[in-house]
Steps between C-alpha positions, in 0.01 A plus 500: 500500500768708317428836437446568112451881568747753624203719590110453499264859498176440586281684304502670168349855561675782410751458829576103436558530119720778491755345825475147299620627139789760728601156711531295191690800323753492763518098429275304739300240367141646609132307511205706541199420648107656424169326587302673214616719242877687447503808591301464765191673650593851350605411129184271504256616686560878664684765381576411157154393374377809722702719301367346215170568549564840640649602170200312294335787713679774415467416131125503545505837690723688232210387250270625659687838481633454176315793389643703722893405315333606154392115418184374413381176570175309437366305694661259745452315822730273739497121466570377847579119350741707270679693798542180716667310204765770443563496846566118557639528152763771644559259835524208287756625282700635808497138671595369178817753501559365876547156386722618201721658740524198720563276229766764399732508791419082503260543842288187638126588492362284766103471489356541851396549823910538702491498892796571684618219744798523760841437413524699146246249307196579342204268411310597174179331465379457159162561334448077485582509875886380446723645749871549414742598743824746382826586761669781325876534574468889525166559639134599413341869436168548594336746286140406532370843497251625737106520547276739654437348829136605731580666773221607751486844592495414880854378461604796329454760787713540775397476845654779740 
């Protein structure tokens, strides 16, 4: 099969997006890869919608010492249904920019599940079960992030 991409990144977290809009800056044509979401496991599901929430609590905490800045307020409470919206709401419209900039600097989104497999191809098994395999003529990043990983303490300490 001919290549149609100068350069596949898989994943779309904030390491694959960034090198796939700088490769297709510099003129490669580019096809991205992501099994769920874009922008991966941090724009969707860690640190952005964690920082969300964090701030939902910091509102909450400067009302309760509003007094204390000279303003008073009645009443009020948290609505946790309220505070998880604005947060998916915030990841959401982040995702949403994600996809604007691939569209932007003309990007493949490819839904699913890549594997790497010898001799520069990748497989990319869709979410019907399809599989579709891609050569690019340049090569492949790999930028599918990282996850906390067990690790028993008996293998941590060091035998003298």
């Amino acid at each position: 099969m001919a290549s149609q991409y100068d350069l596949i990144v898989l994943g779309s977290g904030p390491g694959g997006y960034p090198a796939a809009i700088r490769a297709s800056q510099l003129g490669l044509k580019v096809g991205i890869i992501e099994k769920e979401s874009l922008g991966g496991i941090c724009l969707n599901w860690g640190c952005i919608p964690t920082k969300a929430l964090l701030k939902s609590a910091q509102v909450f905490e400067y009302i309760k010492h509003a007094k204390d800045y000279g303003i008073n307020v009645g009443e009020f409470s948290a609505d946790f249904g309220g505070v998880i919206k604005r947060s998916r709401g915030v990841a959401d419209a982040m995702s949403k920019g994600v996809q604007f900039l691939m569209k932007k600097n003309k990007i493949d989104v490819i839904m699913g599940y890549g594997r790497v497999k010898p001799g520069n191809k990748i497989e990319v098994t869709a979410a019907d079960g399809s599989k579709t395999e891609y050569s690019p003529s340049k090569g492949i990043i790999i930028a599918t992030g990282g996850r906390a990983r067990n690790c028993p303490l008996s293998k941590l300490m060091v035998r003298k």
